[in-house]
Every structure is written in C-alpha cells, then in structure tokens.
C-alpha positions as a printed NumPy array, in Angstrom:
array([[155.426, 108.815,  89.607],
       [154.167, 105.457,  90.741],
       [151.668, 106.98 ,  92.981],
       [150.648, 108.666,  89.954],
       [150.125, 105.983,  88.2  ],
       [148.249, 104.344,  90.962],
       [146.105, 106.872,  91.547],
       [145.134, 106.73 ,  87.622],
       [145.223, 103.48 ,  87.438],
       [142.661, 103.009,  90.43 ],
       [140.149, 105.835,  88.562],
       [140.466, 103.85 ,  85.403],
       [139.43 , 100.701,  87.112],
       [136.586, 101.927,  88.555],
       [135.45 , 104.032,  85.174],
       [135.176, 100.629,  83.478],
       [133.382,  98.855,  86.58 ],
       [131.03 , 101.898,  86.124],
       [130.197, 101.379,  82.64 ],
       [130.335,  97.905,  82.478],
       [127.557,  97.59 ,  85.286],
       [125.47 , 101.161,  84.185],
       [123.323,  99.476,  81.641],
       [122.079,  96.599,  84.256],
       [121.97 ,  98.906,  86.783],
       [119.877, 101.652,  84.974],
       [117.458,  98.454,  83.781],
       [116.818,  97.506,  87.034],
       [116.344, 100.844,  88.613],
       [113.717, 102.117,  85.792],
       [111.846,  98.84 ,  85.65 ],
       [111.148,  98.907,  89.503],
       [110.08 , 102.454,  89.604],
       [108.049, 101.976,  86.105],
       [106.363,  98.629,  87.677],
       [105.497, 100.265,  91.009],
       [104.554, 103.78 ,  89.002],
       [102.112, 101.189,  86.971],
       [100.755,  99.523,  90.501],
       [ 99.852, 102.235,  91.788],
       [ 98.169, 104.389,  88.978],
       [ 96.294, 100.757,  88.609],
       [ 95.245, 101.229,  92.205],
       [ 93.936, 104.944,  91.844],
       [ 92.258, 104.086,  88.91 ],
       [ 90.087, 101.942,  90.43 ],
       [ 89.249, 103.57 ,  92.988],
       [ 88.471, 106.266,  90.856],
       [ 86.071, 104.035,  88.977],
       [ 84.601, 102.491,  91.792],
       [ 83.822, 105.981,  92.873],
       [ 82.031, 107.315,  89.954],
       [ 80.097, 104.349,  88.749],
       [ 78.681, 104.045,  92.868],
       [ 78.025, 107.85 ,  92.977],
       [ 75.91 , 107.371,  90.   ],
       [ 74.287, 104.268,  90.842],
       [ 73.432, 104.579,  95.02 ],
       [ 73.844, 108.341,  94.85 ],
       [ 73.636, 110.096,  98.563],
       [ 73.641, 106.599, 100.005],
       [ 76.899, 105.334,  98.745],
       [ 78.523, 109.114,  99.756],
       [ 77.274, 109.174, 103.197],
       [ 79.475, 105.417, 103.233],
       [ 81.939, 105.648, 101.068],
       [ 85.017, 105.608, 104.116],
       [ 84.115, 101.859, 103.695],
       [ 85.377, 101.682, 100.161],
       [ 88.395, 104.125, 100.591],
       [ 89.44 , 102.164, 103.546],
       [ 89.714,  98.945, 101.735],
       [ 91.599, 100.738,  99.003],
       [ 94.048, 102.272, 101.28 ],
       [ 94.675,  98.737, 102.887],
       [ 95.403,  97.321,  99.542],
       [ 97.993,  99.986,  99.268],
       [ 99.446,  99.771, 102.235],
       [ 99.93 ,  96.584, 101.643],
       [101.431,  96.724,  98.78 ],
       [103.798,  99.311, 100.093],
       [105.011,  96.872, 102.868],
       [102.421,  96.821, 105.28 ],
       [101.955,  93.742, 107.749],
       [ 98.277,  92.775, 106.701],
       [ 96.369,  89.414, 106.629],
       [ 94.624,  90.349, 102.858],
       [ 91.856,  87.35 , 103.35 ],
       [ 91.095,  89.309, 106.925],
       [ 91.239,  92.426, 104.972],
       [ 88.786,  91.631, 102.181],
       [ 86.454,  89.692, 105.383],
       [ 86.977,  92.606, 107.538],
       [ 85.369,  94.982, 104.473],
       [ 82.471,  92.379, 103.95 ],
       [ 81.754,  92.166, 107.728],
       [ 81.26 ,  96.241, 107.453],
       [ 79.314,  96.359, 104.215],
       [ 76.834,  93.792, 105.129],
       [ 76.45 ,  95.814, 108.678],
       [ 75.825,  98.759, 106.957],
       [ 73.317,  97.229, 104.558],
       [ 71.979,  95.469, 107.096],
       [ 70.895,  99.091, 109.099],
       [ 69.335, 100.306, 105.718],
       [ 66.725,  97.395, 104.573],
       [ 65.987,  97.451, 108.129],
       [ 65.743, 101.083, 109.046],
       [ 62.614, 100.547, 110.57 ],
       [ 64.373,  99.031, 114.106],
       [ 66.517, 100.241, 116.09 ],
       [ 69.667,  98.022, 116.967],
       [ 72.906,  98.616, 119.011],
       [ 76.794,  97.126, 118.89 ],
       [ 76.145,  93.838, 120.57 ],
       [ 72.858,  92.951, 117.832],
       [ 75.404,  94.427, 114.717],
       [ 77.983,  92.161, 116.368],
       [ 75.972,  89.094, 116.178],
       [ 75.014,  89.57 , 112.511],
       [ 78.692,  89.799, 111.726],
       [ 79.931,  86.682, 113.034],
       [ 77.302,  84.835, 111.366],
       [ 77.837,  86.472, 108.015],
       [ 79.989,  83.123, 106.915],
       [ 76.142,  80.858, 107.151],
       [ 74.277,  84.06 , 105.903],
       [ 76.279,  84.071, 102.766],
       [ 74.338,  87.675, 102.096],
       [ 77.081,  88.527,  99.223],
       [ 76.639,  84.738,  97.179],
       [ 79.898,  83.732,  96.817],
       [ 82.027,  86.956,  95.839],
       [ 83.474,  87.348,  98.843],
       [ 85.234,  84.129,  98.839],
       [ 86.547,  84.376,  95.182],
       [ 87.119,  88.165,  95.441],
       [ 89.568,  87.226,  98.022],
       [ 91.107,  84.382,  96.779],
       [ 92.124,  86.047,  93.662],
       [ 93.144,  89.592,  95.324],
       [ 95.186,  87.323,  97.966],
       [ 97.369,  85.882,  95.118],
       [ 97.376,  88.444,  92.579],
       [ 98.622,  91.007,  95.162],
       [101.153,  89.054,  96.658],
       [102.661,  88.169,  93.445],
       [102.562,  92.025,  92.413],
       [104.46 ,  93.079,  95.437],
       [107.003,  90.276,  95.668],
       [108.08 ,  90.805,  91.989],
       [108.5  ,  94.552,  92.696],
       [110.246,  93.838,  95.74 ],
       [112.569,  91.511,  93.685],
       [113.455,  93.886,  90.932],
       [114.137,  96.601,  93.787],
       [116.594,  93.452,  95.568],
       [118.257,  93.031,  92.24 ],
       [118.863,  97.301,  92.041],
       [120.054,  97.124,  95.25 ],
       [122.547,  94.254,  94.836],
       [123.704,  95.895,  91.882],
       [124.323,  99.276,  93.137],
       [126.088,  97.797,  96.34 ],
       [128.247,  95.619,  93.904],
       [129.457,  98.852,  92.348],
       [130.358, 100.451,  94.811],
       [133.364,  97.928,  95.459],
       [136.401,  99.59 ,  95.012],
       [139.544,  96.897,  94.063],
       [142.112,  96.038,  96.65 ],
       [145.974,  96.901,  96.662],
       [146.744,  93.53 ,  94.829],
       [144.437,  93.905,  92.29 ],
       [144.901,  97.858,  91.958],
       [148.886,  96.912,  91.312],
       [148.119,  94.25 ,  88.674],
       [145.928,  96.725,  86.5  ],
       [148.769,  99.182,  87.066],
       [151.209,  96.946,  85.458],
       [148.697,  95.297,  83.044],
       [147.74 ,  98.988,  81.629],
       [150.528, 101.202,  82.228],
       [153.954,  99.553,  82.533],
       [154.147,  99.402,  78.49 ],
       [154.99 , 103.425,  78.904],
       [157.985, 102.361,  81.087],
       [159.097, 100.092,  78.423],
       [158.771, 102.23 ,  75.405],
       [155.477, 100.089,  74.211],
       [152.586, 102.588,  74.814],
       [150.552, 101.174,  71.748],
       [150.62 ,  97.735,  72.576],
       [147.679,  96.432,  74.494],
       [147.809,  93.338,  77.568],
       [147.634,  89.661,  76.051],
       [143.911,  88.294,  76.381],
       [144.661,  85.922,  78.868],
       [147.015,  88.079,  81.14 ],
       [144.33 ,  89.897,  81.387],
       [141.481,  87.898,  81.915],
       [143.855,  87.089,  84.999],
       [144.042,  89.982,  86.079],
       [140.697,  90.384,  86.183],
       [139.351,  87.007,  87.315],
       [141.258,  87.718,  90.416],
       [140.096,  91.808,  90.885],
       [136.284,  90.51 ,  90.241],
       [136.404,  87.056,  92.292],
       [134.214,  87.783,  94.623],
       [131.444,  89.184,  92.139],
       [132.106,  86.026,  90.244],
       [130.971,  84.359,  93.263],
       [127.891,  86.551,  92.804],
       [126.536,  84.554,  89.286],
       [125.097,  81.455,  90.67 ],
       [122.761,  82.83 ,  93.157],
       [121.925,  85.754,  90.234],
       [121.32 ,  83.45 ,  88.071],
       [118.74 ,  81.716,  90.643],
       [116.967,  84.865,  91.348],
       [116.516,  85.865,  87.471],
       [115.333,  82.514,  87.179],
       [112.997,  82.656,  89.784],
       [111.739,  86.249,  88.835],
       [111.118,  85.281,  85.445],
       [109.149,  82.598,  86.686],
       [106.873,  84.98 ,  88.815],
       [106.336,  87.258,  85.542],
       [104.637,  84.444,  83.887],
       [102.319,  84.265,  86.631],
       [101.494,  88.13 ,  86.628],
       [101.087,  87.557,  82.797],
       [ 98.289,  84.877,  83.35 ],
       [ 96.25 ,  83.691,  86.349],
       [ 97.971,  85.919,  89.337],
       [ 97.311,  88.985,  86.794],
       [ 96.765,  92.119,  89.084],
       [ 95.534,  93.857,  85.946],
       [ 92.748,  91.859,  85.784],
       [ 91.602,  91.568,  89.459],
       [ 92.339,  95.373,  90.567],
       [ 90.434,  96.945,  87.297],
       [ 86.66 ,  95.157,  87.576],
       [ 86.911,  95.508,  91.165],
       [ 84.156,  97.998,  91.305],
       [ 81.731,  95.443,  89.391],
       [ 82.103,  92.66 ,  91.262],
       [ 81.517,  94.237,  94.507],
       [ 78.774,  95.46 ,  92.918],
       [ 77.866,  92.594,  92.294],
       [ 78.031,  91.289,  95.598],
       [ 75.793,  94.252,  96.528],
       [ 73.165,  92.96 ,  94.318],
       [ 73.448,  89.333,  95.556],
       [ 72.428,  90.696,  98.805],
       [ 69.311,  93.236,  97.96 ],
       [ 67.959,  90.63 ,  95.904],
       [ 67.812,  88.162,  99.007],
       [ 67.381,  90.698, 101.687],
       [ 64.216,  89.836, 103.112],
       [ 65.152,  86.484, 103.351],
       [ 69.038,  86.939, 105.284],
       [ 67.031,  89.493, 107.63 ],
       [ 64.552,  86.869, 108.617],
       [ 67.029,  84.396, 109.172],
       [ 69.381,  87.306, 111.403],
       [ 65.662,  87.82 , 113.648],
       [ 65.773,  84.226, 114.335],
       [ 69.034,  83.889, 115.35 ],
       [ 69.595,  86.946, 116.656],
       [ 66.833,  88.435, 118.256],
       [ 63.659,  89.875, 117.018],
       [ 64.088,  93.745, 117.101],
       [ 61.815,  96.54 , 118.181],
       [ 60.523,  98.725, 115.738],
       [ 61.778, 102.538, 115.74 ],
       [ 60.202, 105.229, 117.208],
       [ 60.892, 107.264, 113.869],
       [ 59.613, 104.697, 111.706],
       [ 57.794, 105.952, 108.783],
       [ 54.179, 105.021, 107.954],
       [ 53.887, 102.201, 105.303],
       [ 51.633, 104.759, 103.813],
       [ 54.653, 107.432, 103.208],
       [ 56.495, 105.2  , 101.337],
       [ 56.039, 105.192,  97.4  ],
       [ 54.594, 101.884,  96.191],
       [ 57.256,  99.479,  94.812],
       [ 55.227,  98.855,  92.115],
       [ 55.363, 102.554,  90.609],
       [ 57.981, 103.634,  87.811],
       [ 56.957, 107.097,  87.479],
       [ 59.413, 109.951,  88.168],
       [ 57.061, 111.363,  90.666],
       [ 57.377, 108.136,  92.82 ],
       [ 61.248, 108.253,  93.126],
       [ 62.938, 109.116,  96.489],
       [ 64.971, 112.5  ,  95.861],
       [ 68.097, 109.898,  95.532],
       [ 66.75 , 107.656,  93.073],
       [ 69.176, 107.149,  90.154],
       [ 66.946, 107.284,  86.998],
       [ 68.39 , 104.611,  84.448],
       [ 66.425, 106.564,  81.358],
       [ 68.594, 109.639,  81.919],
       [ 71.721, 107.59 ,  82.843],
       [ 74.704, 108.588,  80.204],
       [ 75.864, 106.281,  77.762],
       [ 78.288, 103.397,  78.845],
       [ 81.599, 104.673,  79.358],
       [ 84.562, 102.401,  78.247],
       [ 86.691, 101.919,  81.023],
       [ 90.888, 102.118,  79.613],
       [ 92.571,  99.182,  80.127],
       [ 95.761, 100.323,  81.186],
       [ 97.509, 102.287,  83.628],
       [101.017, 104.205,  83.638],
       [100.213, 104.527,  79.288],
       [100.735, 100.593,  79.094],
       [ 99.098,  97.646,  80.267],
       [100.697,  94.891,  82.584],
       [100.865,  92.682,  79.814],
       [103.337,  94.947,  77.75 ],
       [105.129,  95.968,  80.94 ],
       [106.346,  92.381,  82.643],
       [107.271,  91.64 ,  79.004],
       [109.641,  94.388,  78.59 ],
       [111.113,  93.717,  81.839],
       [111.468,  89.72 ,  80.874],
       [113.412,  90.68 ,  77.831],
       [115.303,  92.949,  79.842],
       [116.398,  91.202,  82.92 ],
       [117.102,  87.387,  80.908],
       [120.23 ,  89.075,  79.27 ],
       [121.728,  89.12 ,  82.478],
       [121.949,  85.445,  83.471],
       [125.489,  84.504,  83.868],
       [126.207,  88.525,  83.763],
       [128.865,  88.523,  86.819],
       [130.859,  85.732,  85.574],
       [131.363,  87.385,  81.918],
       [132.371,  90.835,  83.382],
       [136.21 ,  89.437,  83.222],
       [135.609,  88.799,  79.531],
       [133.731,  91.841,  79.162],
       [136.406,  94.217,  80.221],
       [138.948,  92.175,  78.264],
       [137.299,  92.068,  74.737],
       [137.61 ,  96.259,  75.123],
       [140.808,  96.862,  76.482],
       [143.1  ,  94.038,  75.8  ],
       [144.737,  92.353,  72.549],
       [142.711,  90.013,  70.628],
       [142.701,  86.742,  71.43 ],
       [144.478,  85.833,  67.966],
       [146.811,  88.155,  68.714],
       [148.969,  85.983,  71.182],
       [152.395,  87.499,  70.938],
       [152.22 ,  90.846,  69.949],
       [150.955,  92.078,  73.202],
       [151.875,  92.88 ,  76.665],
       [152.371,  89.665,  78.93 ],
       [153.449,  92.327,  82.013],
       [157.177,  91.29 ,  81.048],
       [157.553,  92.615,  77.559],
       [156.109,  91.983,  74.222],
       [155.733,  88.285,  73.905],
       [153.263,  85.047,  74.472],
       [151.647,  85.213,  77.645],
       [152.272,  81.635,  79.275],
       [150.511,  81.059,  82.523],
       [147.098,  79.549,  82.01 ],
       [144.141,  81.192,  83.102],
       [141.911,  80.588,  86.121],
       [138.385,  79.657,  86.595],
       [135.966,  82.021,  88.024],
       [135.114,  82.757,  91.622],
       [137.468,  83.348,  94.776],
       [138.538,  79.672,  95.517],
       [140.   ,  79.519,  92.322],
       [142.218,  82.35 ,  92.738],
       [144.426,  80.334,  94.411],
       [146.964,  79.745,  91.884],
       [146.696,  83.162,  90.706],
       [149.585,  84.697,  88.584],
       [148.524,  88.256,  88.877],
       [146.715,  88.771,  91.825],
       [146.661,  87.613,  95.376],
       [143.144,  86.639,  96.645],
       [143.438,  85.887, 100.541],
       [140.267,  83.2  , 100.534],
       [140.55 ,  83.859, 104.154],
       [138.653,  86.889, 104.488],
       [136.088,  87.015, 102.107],
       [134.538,  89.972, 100.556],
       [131.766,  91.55 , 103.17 ],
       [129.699,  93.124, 100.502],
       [129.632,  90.653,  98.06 ],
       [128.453,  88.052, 100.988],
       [125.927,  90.135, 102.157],
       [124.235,  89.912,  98.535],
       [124.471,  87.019,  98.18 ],
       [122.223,  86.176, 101.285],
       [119.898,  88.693,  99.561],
       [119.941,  87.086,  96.333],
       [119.507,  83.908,  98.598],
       [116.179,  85.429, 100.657],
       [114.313,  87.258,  97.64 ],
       [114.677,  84.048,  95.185],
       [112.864,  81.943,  97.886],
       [110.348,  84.247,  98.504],
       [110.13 ,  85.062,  94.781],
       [109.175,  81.083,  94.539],
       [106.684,  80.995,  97.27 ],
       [104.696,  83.839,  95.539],
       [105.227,  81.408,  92.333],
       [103.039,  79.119,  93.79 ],
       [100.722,  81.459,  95.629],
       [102.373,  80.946,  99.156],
       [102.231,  84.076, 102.087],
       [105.605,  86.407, 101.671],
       [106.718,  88.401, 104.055],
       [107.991,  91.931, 103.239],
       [111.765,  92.351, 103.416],
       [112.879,  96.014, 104.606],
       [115.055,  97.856, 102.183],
       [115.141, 100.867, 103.671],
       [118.954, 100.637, 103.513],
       [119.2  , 100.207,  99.641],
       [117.137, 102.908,  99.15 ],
       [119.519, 104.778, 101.44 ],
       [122.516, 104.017,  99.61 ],
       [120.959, 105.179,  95.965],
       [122.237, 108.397,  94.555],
       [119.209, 110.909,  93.383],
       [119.839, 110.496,  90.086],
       [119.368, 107.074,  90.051],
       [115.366, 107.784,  91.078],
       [113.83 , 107.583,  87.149],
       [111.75 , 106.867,  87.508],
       [ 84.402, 103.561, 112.81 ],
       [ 76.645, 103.899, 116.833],
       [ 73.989, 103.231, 115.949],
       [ 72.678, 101.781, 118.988],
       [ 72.214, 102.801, 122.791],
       [ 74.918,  99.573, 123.572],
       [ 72.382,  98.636, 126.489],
       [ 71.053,  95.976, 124.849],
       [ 66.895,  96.864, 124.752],
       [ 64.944,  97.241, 122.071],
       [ 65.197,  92.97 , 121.195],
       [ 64.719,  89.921, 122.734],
       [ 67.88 ,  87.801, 123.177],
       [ 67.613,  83.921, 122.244],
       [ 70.023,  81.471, 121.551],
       [ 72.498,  81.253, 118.408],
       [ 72.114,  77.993, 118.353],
       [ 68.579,  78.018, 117.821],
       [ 69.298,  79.301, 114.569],
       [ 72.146,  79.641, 113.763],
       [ 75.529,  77.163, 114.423],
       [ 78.284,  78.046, 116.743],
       [ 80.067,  81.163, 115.144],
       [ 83.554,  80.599, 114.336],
       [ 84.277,  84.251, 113.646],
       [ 85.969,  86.64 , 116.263],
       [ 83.777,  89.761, 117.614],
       [ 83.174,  92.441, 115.496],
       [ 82.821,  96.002, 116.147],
       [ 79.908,  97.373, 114.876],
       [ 81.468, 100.913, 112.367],
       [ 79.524, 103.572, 113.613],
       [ 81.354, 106.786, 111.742],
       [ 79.824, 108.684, 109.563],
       [ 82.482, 111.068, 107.138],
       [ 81.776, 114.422, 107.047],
       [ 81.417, 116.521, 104.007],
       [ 84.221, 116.598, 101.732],
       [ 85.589, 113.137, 102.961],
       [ 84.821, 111.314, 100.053],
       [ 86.691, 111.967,  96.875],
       [ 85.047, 115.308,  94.957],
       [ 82.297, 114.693,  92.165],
       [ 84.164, 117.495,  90.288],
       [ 87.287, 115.497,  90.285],
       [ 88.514, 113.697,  86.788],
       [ 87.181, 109.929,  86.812],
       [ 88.957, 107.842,  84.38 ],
       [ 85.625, 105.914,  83.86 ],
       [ 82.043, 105.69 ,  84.138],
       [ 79.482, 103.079,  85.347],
       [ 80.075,  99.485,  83.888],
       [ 77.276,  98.672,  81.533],
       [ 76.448,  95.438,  83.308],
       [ 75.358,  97.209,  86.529],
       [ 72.979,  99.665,  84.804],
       [ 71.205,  95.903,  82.862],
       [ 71.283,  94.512,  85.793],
       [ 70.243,  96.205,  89.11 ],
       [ 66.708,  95.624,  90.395],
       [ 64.828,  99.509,  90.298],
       [ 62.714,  98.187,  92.667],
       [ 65.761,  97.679,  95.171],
       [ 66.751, 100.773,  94.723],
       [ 63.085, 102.402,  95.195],
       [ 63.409, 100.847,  98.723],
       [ 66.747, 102.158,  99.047],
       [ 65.57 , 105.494,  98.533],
       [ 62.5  , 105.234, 100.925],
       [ 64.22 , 103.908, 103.854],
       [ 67.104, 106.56 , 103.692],
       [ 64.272, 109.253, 105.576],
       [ 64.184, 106.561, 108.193],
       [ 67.869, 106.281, 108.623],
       [ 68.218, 110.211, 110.032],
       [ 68.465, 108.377, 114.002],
       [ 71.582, 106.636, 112.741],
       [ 73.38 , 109.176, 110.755],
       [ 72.613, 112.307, 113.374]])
C-alpha cells in the first residue's frame, strides 16, 4: 500500500509541476519559433524584392550578376542562423565585388586581369564609388542583426531552461513529504480535509529549492531581454533595415554611375592605364547618349514610359510586423519575473486550505494549527526545514547548469543592448531534449599582367590598408537566379524609377555587346 501511494503520489507531483510550468513553457516555445518564422520570411521578402525591382530596372545585366546579391543574402542568413561571420567584412566583402563588377562594365572597352581588379578593390575605401552607403548600410545591418539574433537566441535560452527545469523529478525526501501532506488524511479517516497553507508551502519550499534558486538570475535575463526588445522596437529595428534594403543599394548603384567617369580616371592613375580591347566596339555603333527614342535603346534597355505602376511594398512579414510582434512577446514574458520563487505559493493556493483556514486542515499530524514557521526560498534556507531534508551539500546539477545559462545569455543579451559583437551560443542540446510537440511553431583577365602599364600606388593613390582581393570571375548559369515566373511580394520602389539617370542606363546597355570576352 505505501508503495502505492508513493507511486501516486510521485505522478501527482509531477502532474502539477507540469501544469504549473505549461503556460511559460508553451510562451516561450511559440514566441521563439513565431520571432524566427518572422526573421526569416523578413529575409525572403527582401530578397524577393530586391529581385524584382533589379530585374526590372538593369534587366539582362543584373541576371547575368545576380549570385552577387543572393550571396549577400545567404550570408545574412547564415548568420543569423549561427554562423561565425564578421557582418562589417560581409557587407565590405559585397561592395568590394559590386564595384569590380561595375567597374568591368563602364569600362568594357579594356581588357584587365586579377592583379588590375585587385588593385581597384583595395582602394575602393579613397574611391568612395558608392558615396557613403556602404558605411551606413553596414553600420545599421551590423547592429540591427545582432540584436535580432541575440534576442531570438535568448527566448530559445529561456525555452530551454524551462523545459530542462521540468524535467526534474522530486527526490525521496520531498516525494515522502507530499505523500504525507496529500494522502495520509485517508489513513486517518480525514479524506476531505486539505494540508494547512503553511505546511504546505513547506513542503514545497523544500521540493522546489533549487528552482527557487533559479528566480534571481531569471529575473536578470527577463530584465535584460526586455531591455533588448526596446531596442528592436526603435533604432536596432531589423524591420526597418532588412525591408528598403533593395533601395539603398540601389542607391549606392546610382552614386557610382553618376561619378563613373570620374572614379575610373582616378583607378588609371593609380592603377595603371589599360589597353583597349581587341573587341571593342566602334564609337560609331554605339547609340548617341543624347537620343530618347525607342529605336536608340540597347535590346536591354528598361523603358520607364511602359514601366507598371508603383507597387506598394507590405510592411510586414509572418502576417504582423516587428512592431506588433516584440510587443506581444514583452507582455508575455514580464509576467514571469519572480515566476520560480511563487511556484511554492502557486501550488499551494490550489491544493491546500486557505490561509484563513488555520485549524481546520491537515498539519501532517491530524486536524489542527500547523505550528512550525515557514522557510524562505532557495536551498540554503532549507536548512531548518520541518518537512523536507535538503542536503545543501550536493546541489541540484540541472538547476546549476541553468543557471550558468541564464548567467551567459543575460550578458550577451546586454552587450547586444548596447550594440556590442555576440557570439553565438550552441544549443544544439536544448533542441535535442524538446519533445515534437513542443515545435509550434567566384576571370576576366589572362592573370599575366599585359595589357597596362604598372606605376606606383602611391602616385595616386595612399598606401592601401585593405587585404587582397580576389577578383569574382563566375558567371551563373541559366536558372541560377531566382525565376521571373516566381511570386514577388513587391515591385520596383518608386524612388528608383524618379530617380535613375536614362542616360546611365543607355550606356549600360551599349557596353553589354562589348562585355561577350568576359562573360564567354
């Protein structure tokens, strides 16, 4: 009969663990997986729109390129997703290659090779082809992703600690105090009358010590994750750096055609003066710059009188915006400050007398006044502990380990506060230990070095600081950039259409003939 009763008793404890922690466990795990589900529609979106607004606006010569784009979109997801990346090299790794490939098209008519391409990428910092988008692109992708990815990480470190937590089963002591707390009334003929308040908030201050030890560093980390939300909901907003993306590098596109001439005179003097092509085109093939007739347009000219009317872009992602989302989770995750240290009063207001009620209950003796007074939270002050014995001596493993979790993510959660580097912390293991239904959610040139005459840098140009570049020499094949037919959530931005010089893209178009060495 008493193992019986143990065995019962043991299931009952952990049936009210269970439903005392489902609710803050079920928060946590559909927040992370609705966060990260938002991130990374966010992230296809705008790619997406990126896409379409460049196949529209550079046509064939924005396809025959467009690995450049996709790569920098699949670093800023693998990034996101834990990879080891440097996001300011990232962003001046896709510059480097965007000004090298721009660089080949206004000046189709020479022929260069790696070590000339590598030259005008170190000195892209003084060339400043792209005005100053680089620099603020970066600057605000750097902080905004960082923040993004450190609060998901510390929602997924709070869903971990939470399902580890409940999987903590009690020890003998404490699985022979709830025994006697819930069932020895049967023995004595008092099966309706419920434990005194305070015998057992005893009872369980000493079964849930060591999650009690668990509330101060919570409450650190909630504290610290709020904190971060307020930066996603203003300047470190990922919303509003990930969705324009396609504009301003646009933009920066712009910023270089309209000052093209100029950067590749300054690149011949530093550089080298190249020699001309052997497939260079006549000046007299090439439609005057002057013309805006149809009949002047190179085959890939995008005609702005035809264009379709400005498409809207949506401002969310995952059917919300960011906005709405960190919100909910704020309002969510503040109710459970001081969470693990009101458990013991939590399982007491359902199970036991009422606190007014102070002598007709169950003391563990018989039906009287329960004397003993009751302890304070956490282990050490279990020592005195009527009901249970808590052996301070060999502390709780789990427990521990969570809290040097809830230790690790609140620091880093306060370096991306205040827009420091965070490392990624592996949590391969949580992820491990969650049940299924708790899931709800690279040329051009011969490389000899002919074809230009070699002077110094330094005649032109200052000491380069950068590292060598390699020159990105691959050309995609068909079908390697996303599909035209494929569903775009938008269309081009309605600044780019005002804006962009026809008579850059009208030299575009009558250079790309010229460009067949390169791209065969």
């Amino acid at each position: 009969m008493e193992h019986k009763l143990s065995t019962q008793s043991r299931q009952e404890f952990d049936r009210i663990m269970v439903d005392k922690l489902s609710v803050l466990r079920n928060t946590f795990i559909s927040r992370t997986a609705k966060f990260d589900a938002f991130f990374t529609e966010l992230l296809d979106n705008a790619k997406r729109d990126l896409h379409e607004m460049f196949v529209r606006t550079y046509g064939l010569l924005y396809q025959q390129n467009s690995h450049v784009f996709t790569d920098l979109f699949n670093d800023l997801r693998s990034y996101y997703k834990g990879r080891d990346l440097n996001l300011l090299d990232t962003l001046d790794g896709f510059f480097v290659t965007l000004l090298q490939k721009m660089f080949l098209l206004l000046n189709a008519q020479y022929t260069f090779d790696d070590k000339y391409m590598q030259c005008v990428a170190e000195h892209m910092d003084q060339l400043k082809p792209f005005g100053d988008v680089p620099k603020k692109l970066a600057a605000h992708v750097k902080r905004a992703f960082i923040a993004a990815r450190t609060f998901v990480q510390g929602l997924s470190i709070g869903r971990d600690v939470i399902i580890a937590i409940s999987k903590v089963g009690p020890s003998q002591s404490c699985s022979r105090a709830f025994m006697k707390m819930m069932y020895c009334p049967y023995c004595r003929s008092l099966p309706a009358t419920k434990p005194c308040n305070n015998f057992c908030m005893n009872v369980m201050k000493g079964c849930l010590a060591s999650q009690a030890d668990l509330n101060t560093d919570w409450n650190n980390y909630i504290g610290a994750l709020l904190k971060l939300a307020t930066r996603l909901e203003g300047p470190f907003n990922i919303e509003s750096v990930v969705d324009p993306i396609d504009v301003q590098i646009s933009d920066a596109i712009m910023n270089y055609q309209e000052n093209s001439e100029a950067v590749s005179n300054k690149v011949f003097q530093g550089c080298g003066q190249p020699q001309m092509s052997r497939n260079k085109r006549s000046a007299s093939s090439q439609p005057s710059q002057g013309s805006s007739s149809r009949s002047s347009r190179g085959p890939y000219e995008y005609d702005w009188k035809f264009s379709q009317k400005p498409y809207v872009r949506p401002t969310t992602a995952y059917g919300t915006s960011l906005d709405r989302l960190v919100r909910d989770i704020r309002q969510k995750v503040v109710v459970s400050k001081d969470f693990w240290k009101s458990m013991s009063h939590s399982v007491c207001n359902g199970i036991a007398a009422p606190l007014v009620d102070v002598t007709n209950c169950w003391n563990g003796l018989g039906k009287s006044r329960y004397l003993p007074e009751v302890m304070a939270d956490g282990a050490m002050n279990q020592l005195s502990n009527p009901e249970v014995d808590v052996d301070i001596r060999r502390p709780n493993f789990v427990a521990n380990q969570q809290i040097l979790r809830l230790k690790l993510i609140t620091n880093k959660l306060n370096n991306a506060h205040n827009g420091l580097d965070v490392d990624w912390i592996d949590t391969s293991d949580g992820k491990e230990d969650m049940e299924e239904d708790d899931v709800s959610g690279s040329g051009s040139g011969s490389g000899s070095g002919d074809g230009y005459k070699v002077v110094d840098p330094d005649l032109s140009f200052t000491q380069p600081t950068r590292k060598p570049v390699v020159v990105r020499t691959h050309t995609p094949p068909r079908g390697e950039y996303p599909r035209e037919d494929r569903p775009y959530s938008s269309a081009p931005s309605a600044h780019v259409q005002s804006t962009l010089p026809l008579v850059t893209i009208l030299l575009l178009a009558s250079v790309l003939a010229a460009t067949g060495h390169m791209t065969s």
